[in-house]
C-alpha positions as CSV (number, residue, x, y, z in Angstrom):
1,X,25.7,-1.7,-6.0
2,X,22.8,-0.6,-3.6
3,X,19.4,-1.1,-4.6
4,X,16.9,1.8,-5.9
5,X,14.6,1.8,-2.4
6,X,18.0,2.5,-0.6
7,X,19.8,4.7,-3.2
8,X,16.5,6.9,-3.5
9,X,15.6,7.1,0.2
10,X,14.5,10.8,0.6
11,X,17.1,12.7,2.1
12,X,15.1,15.7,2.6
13,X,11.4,16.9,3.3
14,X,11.4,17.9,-0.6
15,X,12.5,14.8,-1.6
16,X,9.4,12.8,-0.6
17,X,6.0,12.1,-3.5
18,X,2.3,12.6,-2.7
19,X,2.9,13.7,1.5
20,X,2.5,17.6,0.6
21,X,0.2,18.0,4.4
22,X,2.4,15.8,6.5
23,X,5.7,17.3,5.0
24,X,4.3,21.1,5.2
25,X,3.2,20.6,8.5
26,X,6.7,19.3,9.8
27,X,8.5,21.9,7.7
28,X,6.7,24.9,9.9
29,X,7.2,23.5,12.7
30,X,11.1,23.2,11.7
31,X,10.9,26.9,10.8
32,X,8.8,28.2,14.2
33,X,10.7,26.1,16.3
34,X,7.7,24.4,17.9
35,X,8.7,21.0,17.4
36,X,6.6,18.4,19.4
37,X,8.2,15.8,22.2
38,X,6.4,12.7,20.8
39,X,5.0,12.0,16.9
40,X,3.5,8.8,15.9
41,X,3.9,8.0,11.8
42,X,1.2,5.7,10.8
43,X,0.8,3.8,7.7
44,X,1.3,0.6,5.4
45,X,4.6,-0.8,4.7
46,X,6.4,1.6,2.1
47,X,5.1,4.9,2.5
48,X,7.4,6.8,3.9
49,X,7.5,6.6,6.9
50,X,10.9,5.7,8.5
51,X,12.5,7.9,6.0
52,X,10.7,10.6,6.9
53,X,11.5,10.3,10.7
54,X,15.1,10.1,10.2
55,X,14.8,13.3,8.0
56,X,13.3,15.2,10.9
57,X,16.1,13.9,13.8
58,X,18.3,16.0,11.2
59,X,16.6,18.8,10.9
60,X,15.1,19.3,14.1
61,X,19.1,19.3,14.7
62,X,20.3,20.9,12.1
63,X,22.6,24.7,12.4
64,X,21.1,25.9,9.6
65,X,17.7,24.3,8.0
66,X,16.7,25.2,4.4
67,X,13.2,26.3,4.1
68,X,12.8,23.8,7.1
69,X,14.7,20.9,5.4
70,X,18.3,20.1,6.4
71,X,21.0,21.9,4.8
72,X,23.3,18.7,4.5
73,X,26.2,21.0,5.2
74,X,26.6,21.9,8.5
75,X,28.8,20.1,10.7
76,X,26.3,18.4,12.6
77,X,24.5,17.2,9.6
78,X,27.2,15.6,8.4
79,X,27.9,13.9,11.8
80,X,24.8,12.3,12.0
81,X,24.8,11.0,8.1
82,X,27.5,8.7,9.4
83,X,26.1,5.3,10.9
84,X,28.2,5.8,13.8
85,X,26.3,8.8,15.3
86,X,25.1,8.4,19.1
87,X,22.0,11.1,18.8
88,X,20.1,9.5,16.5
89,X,19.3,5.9,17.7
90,X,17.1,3.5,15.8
91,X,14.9,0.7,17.9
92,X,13.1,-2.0,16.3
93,X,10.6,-2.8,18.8
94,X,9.9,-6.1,16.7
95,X,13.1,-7.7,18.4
96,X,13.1,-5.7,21.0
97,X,9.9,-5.3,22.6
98,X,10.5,-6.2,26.3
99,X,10.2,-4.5,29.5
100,X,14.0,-4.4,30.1
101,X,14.4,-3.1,26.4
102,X,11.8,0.0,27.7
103,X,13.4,0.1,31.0
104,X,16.6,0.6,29.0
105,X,15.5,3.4,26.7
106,X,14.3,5.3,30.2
107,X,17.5,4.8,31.7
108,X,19.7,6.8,28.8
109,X,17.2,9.4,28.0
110,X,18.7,10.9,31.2
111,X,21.9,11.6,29.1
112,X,22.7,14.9,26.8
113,X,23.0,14.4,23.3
114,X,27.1,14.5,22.3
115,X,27.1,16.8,19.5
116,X,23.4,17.9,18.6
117,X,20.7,20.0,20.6
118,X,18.2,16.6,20.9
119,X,19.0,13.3,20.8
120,X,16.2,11.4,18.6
121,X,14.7,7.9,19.6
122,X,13.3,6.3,16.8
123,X,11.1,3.3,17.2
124,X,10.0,1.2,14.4
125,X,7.0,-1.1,14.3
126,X,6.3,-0.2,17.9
127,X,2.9,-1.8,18.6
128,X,5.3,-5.1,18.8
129,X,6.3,-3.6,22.1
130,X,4.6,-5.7,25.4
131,X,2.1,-4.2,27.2
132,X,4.6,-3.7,30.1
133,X,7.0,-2.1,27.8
134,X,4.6,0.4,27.1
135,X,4.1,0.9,30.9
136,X,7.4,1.6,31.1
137,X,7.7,4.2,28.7
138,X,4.3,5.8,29.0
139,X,5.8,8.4,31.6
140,X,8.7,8.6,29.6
141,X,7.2,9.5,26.6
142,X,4.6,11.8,28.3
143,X,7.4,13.9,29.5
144,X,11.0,13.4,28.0
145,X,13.2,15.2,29.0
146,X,13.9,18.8,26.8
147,X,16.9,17.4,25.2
148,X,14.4,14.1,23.7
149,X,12.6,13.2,20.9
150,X,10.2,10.0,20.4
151,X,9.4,9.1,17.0
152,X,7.1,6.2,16.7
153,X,6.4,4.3,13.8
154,X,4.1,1.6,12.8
155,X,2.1,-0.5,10.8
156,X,-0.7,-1.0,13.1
157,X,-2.0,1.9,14.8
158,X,-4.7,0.0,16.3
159,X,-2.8,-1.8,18.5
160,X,-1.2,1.0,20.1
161,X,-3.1,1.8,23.8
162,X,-4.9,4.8,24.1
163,X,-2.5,5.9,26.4
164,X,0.4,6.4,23.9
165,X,-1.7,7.4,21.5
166,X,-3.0,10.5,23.3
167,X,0.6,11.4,23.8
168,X,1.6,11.4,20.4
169,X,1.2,13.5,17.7
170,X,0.2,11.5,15.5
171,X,0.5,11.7,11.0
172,X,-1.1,9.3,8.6
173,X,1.4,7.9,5.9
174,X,-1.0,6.5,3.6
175,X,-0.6,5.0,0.1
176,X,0.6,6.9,-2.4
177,X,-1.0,7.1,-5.6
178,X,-0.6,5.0,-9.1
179,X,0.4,8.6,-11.0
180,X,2.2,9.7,-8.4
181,X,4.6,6.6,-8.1
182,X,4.7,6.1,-12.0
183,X,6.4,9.6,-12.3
184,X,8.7,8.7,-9.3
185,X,9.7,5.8,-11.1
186,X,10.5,7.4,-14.5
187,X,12.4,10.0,-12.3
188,X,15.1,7.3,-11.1
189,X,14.9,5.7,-14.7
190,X,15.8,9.0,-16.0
191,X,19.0,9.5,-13.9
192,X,19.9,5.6,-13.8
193,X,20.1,6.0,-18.0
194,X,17.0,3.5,-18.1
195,X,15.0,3.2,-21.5
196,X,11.7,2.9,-20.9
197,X,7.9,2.8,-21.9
198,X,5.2,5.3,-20.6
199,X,3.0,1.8,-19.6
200,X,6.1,0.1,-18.6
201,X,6.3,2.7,-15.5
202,X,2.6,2.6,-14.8
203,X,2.7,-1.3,-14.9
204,X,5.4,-0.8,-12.1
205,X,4.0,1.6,-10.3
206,X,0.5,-0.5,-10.5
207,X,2.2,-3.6,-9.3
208,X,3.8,-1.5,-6.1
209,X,0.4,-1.0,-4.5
210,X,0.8,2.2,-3.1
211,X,4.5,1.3,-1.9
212,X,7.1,3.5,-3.4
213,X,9.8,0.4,-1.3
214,X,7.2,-1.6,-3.5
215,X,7.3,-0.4,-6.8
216,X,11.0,0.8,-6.5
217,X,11.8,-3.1,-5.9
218,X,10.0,-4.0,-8.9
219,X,12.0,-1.5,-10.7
220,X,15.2,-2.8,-9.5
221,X,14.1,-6.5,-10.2
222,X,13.6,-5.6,-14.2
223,X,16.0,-2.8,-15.0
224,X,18.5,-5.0,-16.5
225,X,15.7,-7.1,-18.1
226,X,15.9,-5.6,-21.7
227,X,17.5,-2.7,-23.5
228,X,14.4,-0.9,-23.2
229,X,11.3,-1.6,-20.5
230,X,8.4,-2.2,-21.9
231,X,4.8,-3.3,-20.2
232,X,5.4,-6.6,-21.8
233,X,9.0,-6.7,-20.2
234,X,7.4,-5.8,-16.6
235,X,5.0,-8.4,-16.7
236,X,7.2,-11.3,-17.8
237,X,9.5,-10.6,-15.1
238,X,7.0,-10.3,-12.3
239,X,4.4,-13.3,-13.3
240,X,1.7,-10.8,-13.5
241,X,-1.0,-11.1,-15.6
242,X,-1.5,-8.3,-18.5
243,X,-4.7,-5.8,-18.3
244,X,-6.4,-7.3,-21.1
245,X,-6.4,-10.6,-20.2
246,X,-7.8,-9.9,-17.0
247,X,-10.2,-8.3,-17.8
248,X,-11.1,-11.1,-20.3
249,X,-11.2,-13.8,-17.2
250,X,-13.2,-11.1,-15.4
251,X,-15.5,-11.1,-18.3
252,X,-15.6,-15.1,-18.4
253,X,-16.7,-14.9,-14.9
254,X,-19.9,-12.3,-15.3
255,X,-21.2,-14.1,-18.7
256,X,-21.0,-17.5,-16.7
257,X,-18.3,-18.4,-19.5
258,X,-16.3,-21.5,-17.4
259,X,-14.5,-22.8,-20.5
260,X,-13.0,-19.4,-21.3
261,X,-11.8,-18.8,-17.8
262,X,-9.9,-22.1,-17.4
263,X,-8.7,-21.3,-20.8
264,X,-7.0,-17.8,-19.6
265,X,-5.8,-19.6,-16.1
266,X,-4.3,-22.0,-18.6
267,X,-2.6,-19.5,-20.5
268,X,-1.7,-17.5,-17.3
269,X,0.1,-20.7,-16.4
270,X,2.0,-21.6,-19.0
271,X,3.3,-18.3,-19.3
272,X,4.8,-18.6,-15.6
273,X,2.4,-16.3,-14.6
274,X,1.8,-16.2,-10.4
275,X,-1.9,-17.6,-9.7
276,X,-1.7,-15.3,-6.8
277,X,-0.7,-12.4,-8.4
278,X,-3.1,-13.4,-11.0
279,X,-6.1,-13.4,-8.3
280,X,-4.9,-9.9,-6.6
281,X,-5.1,-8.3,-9.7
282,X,-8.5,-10.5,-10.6
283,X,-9.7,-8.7,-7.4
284,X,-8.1,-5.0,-7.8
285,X,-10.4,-4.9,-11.6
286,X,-13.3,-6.3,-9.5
287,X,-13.0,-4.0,-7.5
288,X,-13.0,-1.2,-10.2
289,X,-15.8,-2.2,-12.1
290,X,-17.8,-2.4,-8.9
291,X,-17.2,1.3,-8.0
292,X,-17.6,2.3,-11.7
293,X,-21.0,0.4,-11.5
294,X,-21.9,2.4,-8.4
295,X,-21.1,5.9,-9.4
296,X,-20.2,5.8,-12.7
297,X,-17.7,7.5,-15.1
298,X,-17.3,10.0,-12.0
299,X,-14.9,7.4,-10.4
300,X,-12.1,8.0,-12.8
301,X,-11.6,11.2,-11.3
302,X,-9.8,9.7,-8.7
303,X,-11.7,6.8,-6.9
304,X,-10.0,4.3,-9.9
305,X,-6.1,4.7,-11.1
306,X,-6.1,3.6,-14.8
307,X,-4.9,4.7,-18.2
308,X,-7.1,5.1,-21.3
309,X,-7.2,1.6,-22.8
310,X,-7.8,0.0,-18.7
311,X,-10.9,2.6,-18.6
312,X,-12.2,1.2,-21.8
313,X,-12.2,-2.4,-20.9
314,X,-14.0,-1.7,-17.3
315,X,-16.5,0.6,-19.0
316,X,-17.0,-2.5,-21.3
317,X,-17.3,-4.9,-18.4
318,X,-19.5,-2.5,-16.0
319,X,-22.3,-3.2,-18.6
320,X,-23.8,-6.7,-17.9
321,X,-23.2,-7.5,-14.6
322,X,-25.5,-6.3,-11.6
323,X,-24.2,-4.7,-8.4
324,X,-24.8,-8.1,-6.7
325,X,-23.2,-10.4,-9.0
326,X,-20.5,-7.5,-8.7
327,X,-20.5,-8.1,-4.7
328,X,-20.4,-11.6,-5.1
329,X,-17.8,-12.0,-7.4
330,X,-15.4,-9.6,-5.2
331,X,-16.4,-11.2,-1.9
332,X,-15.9,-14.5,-3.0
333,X,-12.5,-13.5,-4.7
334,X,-11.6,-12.1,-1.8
335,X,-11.9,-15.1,0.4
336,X,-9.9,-17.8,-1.6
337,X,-6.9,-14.8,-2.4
338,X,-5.6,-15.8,1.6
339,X,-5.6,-19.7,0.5
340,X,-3.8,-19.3,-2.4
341,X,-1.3,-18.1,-0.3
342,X,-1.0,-21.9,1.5
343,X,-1.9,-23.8,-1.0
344,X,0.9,-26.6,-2.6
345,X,-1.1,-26.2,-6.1
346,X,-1.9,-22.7,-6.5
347,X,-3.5,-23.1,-10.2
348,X,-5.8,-26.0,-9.0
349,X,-6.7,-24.0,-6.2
350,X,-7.6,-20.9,-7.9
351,X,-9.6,-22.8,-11.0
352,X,-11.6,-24.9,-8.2
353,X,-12.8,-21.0,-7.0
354,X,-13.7,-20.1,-10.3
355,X,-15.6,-23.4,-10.9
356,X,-17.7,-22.3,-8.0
357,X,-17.8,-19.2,-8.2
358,X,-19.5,-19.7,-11.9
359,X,-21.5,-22.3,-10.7
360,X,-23.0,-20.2,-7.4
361,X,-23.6,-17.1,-9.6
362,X,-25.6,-19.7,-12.2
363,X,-27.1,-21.3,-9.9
364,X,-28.6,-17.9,-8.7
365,X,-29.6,-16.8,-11.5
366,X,-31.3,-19.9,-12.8
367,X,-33.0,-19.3,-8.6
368,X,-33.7,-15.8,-9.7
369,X,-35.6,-16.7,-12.7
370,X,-37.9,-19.2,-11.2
371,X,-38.6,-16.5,-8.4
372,X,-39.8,-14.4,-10.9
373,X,-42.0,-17.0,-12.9
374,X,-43.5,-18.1,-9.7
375,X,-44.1,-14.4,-8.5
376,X,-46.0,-13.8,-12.1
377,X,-48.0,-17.1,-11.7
378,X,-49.0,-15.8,-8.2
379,X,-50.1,-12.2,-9.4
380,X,-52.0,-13.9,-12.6
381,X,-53.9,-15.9,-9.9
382,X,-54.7,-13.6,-7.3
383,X,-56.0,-11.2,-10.3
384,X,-58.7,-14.4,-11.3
385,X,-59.4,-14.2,-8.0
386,X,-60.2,-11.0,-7.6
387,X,-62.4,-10.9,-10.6
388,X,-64.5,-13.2,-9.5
């Protein structure tokens, strides 16, 4: 059986969730028959974007486009839905990156498509490519011939030279929302016969980041889990850590609270719960309550994806804490989330950063208050002074 991120690739423009600009823009240009030489898709892992170019090498090929989409009909669309087709070709720069891979893709370009109007170079993750592979197809992709499309697609924009990028026409995958994914996701469930939760599908669609690959995965991983998904369900099966007791430990760390904190890491770990996934989440509420901090309420207009009950607790946590503590705590989150990562005893790991973390932020305050009894002493004196 294929897996949901395969089974639900988009097949169409239509078909794709939260890329209304990107997918409008390419439709037109289906429908005017302006269609550009070179495009560049940008964005994290996830969003879209290979799916999206092989939808457009069918339709810019396509006999008879729908509304700009492909008609899935035609005799050439249903040439090029095989694996075997010629005119679409698919490069993954990551292994093949070298100057004789480049040279290689100038060479054919020469030739005519065999059964469609453009033959369509994909190339995924292309800022792998050497610097003298790009040198070799700058010209190339400046001016393909008529018959050639480039579609280039990465992770990392950044490393692309300026050179390519000028050439490009370049569109921004980036991540799709909590809402939008959660309804994607009770979509599939819906046709897959899947009995789920309302929180069961935004826990999913939480825990995918922005990635509908992501969260589909996730989906996949627990579908079979129970008779019905629930949020509890979700976050058995993918050690996460449940809202409330995050924002519990998040609590324990503002109110200087170190016996309540290794208590919740305790319980997080004798649950099976992932210290990592337990610090990324630890960061993702930090994060939260620091924006709600900054500009309030305002920030669950979009700024912050959470449901009712999530809102409550950050509204609740927001309270004591000051924008620096707020910093602090993130920063140093932040900073140990990348050693968890290599560490052979994740739990001890993450409860040493808490220890210090509760100790700096004490420490600071205790720093704080003397400050301020010392800058009181000083004012009291040089009024005495000035009296006399």
């Amino acid at each position: 059986m294929s897996t949901l991120y395969r089974e639900y690739r988009p097949r169409r423009f239509d078909e794709f969730i939260d890329r209304d600009v990107i997918i409008t823009t390419l439709k037109n240009q289906i429908k005017s028959g302006r269609i550009g030489h070179a495009y560049l898709f940008a964005g994290s892992r996830g969003t879209g974007k290979t799916s999206c170019a092989r939808v457009l090498a069918r339709a810019v090929n396509c006999l008879h486009p729908v509304d700009g989409n492909p008609c899935g009909e035609c005799e050439v669309c249903k040439r090029l839905a095989k694996e075997d087709n010629v005119d679409i070709v698919e490069m993954d720069a990551a292994s093949n990156n070298g100057v004789d891979d480049a040279r290689d893709i100038r060479e054919k370009v020469k030739y005519l498509p065999v059964s469609c109007k453009y033959k369509v170079y994909i190339i995924d993750e292309v800022h792998m490519l050497t610097g003298g592979a790009f040198n070799a197809l700058l010209k190339t992709i400046e001016e393909p011939p008529e018959h050639v499309i480039f579609i280039l697609a990465t992770t990392e924009p950044q490393k692309l030279p300026q050179t390519i990028l000028s050439r490009c026409m370049r569109f921004d995958f980036g991540l799709v929302s909590t809402e939008a994914l959660a309804k994607h996701i009770a979509s599939v469930y819906d046709k897959e016969g899947v009995k789920y939760t309302d929180d069961a599908v935004y826990e999913i669609a939480r825990l995918g980041a922005g990635s509908v690959r992501d969260a589909l995965s996730v989906a996949d991983t627990i579908m079979a889990a129970a008779d019905t998904i629930t949020a509890d369900v979700v976050l058995s099966m993918t050690g996460a850590g449940d809202s409330l007791k995050i924002s519990k430990l998040f609590d324990s760390l503002t109110i200087r609270d170190l016996k309540s904190a290794l208590n919740l890491i305790d319980d997080f770990s004798r649950s099976g719960k992932s210290m990592s996934a337990v610090c990324s989440q630890l960061i993702a509420y930090a994060r939260d309550v620091l924006v709600l901090k900054s500009i309030g309420t305002s920030a669950f207009d979009g700024l912050i994806s959470a449901d009712r009950t999530a809102q409550e607790y950050m509204l609740s946590s927001a309270q004591n804490p000051s924008l620096d503590d707020l910093s602090r705590i993130l920063s140093q989150l932040s900073a140990s989330e990348n050693g968890l990562k290599y560490s052979v005893n994740p739990r001890v790991y993450l409860e040493t950063a808490l220890i210090k973390l509760i100790s700096g932020i004490a420490e600071e305050e205790d720093l704080k208050k003397r400050v301020a009894a010392l800058e009181r002493r000083l004012s009291v004196n040089v009024g005495e002074q000035k009296k006399k």
